[in-house]
C-alpha positions as CSV (number, residue, x, y, z in Angstrom):
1,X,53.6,-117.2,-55.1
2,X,56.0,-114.3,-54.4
3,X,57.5,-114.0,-57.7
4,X,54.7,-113.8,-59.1
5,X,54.2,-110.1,-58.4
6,X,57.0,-108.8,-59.8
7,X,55.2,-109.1,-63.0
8,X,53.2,-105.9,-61.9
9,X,55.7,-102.7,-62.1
10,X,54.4,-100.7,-59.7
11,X,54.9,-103.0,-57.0
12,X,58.6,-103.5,-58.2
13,X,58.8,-99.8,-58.0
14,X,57.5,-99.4,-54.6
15,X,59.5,-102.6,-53.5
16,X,62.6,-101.3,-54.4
17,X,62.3,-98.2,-52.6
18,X,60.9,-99.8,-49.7
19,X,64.5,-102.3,-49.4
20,X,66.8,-99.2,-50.1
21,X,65.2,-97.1,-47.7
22,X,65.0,-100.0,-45.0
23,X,68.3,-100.5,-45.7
24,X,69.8,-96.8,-44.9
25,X,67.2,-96.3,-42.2
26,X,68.4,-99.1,-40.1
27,X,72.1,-98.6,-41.4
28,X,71.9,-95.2,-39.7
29,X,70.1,-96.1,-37.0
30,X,72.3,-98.6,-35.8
31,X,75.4,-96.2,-36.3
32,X,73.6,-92.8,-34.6
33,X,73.1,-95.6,-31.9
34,X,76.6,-97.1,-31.6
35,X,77.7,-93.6,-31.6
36,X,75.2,-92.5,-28.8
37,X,76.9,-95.2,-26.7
38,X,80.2,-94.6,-27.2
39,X,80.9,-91.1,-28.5
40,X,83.3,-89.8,-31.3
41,X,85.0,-87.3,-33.3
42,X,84.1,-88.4,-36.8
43,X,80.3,-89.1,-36.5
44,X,79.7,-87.5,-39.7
45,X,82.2,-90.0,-41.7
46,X,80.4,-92.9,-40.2
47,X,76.8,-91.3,-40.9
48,X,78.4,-90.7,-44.3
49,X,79.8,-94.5,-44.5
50,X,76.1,-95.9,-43.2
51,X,74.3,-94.0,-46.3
52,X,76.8,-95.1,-48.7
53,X,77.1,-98.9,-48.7
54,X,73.4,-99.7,-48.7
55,X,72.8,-97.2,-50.9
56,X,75.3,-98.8,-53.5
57,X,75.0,-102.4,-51.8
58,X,70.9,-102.7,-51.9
59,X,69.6,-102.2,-55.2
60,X,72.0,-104.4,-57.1
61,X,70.6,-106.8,-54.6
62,X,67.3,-105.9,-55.3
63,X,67.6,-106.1,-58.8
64,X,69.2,-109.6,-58.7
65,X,66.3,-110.6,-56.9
66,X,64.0,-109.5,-59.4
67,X,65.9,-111.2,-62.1
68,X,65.8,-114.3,-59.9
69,X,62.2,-114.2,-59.3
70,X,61.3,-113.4,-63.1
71,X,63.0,-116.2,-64.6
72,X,61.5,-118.7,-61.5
73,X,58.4,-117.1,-63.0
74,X,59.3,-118.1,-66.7
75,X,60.3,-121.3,-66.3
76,X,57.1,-121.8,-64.0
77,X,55.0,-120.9,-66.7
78,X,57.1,-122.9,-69.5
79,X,56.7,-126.0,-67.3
80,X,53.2,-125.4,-66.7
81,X,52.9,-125.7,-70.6
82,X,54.8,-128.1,-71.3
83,X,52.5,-130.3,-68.5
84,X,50.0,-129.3,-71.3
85,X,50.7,-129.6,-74.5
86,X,51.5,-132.2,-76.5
87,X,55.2,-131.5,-77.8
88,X,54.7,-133.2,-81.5
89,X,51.8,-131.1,-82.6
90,X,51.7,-128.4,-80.3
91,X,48.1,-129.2,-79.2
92,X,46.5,-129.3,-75.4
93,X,47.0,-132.7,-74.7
94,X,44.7,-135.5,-72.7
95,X,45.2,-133.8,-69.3
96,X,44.4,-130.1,-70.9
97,X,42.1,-131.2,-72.6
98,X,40.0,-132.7,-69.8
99,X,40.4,-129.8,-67.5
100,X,39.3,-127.6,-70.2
101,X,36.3,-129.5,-71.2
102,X,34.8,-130.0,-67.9
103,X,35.1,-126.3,-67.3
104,X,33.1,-125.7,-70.4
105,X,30.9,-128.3,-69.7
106,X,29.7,-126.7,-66.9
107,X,28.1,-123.6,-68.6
108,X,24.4,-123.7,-69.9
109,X,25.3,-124.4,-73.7
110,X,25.5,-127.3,-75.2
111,X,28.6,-128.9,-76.3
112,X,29.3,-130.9,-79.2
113,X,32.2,-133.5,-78.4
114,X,34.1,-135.4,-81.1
115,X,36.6,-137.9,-81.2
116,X,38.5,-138.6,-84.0
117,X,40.8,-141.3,-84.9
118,X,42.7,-141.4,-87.6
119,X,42.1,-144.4,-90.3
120,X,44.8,-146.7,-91.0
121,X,47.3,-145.2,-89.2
122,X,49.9,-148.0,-88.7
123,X,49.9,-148.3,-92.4
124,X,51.2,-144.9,-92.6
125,X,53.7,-145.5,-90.2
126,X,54.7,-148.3,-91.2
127,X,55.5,-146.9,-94.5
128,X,56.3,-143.8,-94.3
129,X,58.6,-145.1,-90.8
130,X,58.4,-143.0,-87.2
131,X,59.4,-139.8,-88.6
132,X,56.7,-139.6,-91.7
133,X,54.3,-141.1,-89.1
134,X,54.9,-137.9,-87.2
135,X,54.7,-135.6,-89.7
136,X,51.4,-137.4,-90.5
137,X,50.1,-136.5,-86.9
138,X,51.3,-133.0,-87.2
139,X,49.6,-132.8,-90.8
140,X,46.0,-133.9,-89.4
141,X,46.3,-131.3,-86.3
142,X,46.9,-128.3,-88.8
143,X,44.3,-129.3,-90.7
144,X,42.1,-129.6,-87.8
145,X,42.8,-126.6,-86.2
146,X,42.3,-124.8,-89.4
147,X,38.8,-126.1,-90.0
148,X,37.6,-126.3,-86.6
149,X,35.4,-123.2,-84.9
150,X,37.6,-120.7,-83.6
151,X,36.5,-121.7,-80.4
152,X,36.6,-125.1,-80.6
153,X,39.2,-127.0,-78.0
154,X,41.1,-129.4,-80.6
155,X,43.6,-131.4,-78.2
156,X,45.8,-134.6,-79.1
157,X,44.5,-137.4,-76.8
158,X,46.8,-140.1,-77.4
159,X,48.2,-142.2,-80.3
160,X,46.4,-141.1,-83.1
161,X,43.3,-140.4,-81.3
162,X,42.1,-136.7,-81.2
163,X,39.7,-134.4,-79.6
164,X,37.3,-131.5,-80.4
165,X,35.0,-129.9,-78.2
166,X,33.0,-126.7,-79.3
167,X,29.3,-125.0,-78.2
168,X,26.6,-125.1,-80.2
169,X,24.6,-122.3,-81.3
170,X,20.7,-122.0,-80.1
171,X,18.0,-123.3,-82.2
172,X,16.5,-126.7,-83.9
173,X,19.1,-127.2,-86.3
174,X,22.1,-126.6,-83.8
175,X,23.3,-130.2,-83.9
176,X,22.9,-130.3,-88.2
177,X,24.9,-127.3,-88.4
178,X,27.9,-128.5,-86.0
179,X,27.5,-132.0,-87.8
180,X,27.7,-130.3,-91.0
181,X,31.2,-128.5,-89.7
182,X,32.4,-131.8,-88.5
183,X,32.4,-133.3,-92.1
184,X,33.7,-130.3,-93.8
185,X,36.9,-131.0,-91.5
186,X,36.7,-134.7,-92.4
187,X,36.4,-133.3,-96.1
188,X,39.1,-131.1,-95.6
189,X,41.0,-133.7,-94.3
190,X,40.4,-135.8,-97.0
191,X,41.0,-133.4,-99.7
192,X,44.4,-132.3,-98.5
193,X,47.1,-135.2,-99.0
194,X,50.3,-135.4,-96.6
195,X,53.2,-134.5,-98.3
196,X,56.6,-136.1,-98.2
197,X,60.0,-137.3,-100.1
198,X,58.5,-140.0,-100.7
199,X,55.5,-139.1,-102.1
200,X,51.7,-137.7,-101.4
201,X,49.6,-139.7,-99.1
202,X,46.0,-139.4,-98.7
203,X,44.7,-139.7,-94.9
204,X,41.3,-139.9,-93.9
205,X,39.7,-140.0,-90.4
206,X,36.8,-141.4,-88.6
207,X,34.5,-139.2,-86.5
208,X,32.4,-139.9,-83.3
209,X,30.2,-137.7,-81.8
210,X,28.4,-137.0,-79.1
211,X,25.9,-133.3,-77.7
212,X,26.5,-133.2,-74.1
213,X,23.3,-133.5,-72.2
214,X,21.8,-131.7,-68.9
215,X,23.8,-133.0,-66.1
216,X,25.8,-135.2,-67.8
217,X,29.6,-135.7,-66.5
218,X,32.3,-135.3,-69.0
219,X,33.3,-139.1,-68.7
220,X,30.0,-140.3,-69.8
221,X,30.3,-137.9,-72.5
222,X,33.6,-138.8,-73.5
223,X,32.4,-142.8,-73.8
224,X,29.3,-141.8,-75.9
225,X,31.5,-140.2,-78.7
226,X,34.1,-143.5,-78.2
227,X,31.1,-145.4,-78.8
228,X,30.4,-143.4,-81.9
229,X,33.9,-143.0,-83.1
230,X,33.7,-147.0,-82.6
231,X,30.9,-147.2,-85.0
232,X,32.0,-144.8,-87.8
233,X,35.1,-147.4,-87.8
234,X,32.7,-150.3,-87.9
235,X,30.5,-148.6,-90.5
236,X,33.6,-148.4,-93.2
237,X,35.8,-145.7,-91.7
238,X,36.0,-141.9,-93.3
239,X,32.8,-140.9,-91.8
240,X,30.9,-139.6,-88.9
241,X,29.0,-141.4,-86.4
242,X,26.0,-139.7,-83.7
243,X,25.6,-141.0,-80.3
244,X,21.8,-141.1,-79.3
């Protein structure tokens, strides 16, 4: 879009000289033409009068244009993030989180996808009421986002559902070491209690997980760590499940 290349100096540099010149160019032209036609003493006051008001009227304009176009250019970018984060933890959220991952996913590495889902959440919120249910929320993404590879795509999917999506490293023991760094976040998790007026709460999450395959579309991914998540729930909560 036009505004955005006024983020690049230069070209607001050049731009601006290019509408001030334009502007006293043709402002003299068209008076040295009038004048042509008609004829008069004081050629050299209107010649004067020509340079002038552009010269004072054109870069004010210019520069309101830039301000104009800078701002459309802020709040472009500030919508464009609020379209992708989630405003109560500050997370990418379902939609980012998708785009992201299927751009990853299309590289040679493999990718270690996990859902999580956070155990007896309604009792929380129920509790604790709406607001200490959101501090909850918040409390499990900083922890996340702390333990998680610094890398690794952690993203709010909905509810109390969450996402991480990471690449493994090369070798046979690849999938044991990104296993082994999924539990220390549900450890972590674990270990480090929410904390409110009302009290400490402890909070524990169930983990699914699922390697991304050869080929395989980020959908049928995404339902092979549900699946897991599903059976880590099954299994007792506070745990992690594998797809095979």
């Amino acid at each position: 879009m036009l505004w955005n290349r006024t983020s690049n100096p230069a070209r607001l540099i050049a731009a601006g000289i290019l509408v001030v010149g334009l502007s006293i160019g043709g402002s003299m032209a068209a008076t040295h033409a009038m004048f042509q036609t008609n004829g008069t003493i004081y050629y050299r006051d209107a010649m004067l009068v020509a340079f002038c008001i552009p010269a004072l009227v054109a870069p004010p304009s210019f520069l309101y244009y830039v301000w104009v176009a800078r701002r459309m250019e802020q709040l472009n970018a500030q919508l464009d993030r609020l379209a992708r984060q989630d405003p109560l933890t500050g997370l990418d959220n379902r939609r980012s989180f998708v785009e992201q991952a299927s751009t990853r996913l299309k590289g040679r590495a493999a990718h270690m996808l996990v859902m999580v889902d956070l155990d007896h959440f309604k009792h929380i919120n129920d509790s604790l009421g709406h607001a200490g249910g959101d501090l909850a929320l918040q409390h499990a993404a900083a922890v996340m986002t702390a333990a998680a590879p610094q890398d690794a795509l952690v993203a709010r999917l909905g509810g109390e559902e969450f996402g991480l999506l990471f690449a493994l490293q090369t070798g046979e023991t690849a999938s044991q070491s990104g296993e082994a760094m999924v539990d220390a976040i549900r450890q972590r998790l674990e270990a480090l209690p929410l904390i409110t007026p009302a009290g400490l709460t402890r909070m524990t999450a169930s983990f699914g997980i699922a390697i991304s395959r050869a080929d395989e579309s980020l959908d049928h991914l995404l339902c092979r760590a549900d699946n897991a998540l599903y059976a880590a729930k099954n299994a007792g909560r506070n745990r992690l499940a594998v797809a095979g």
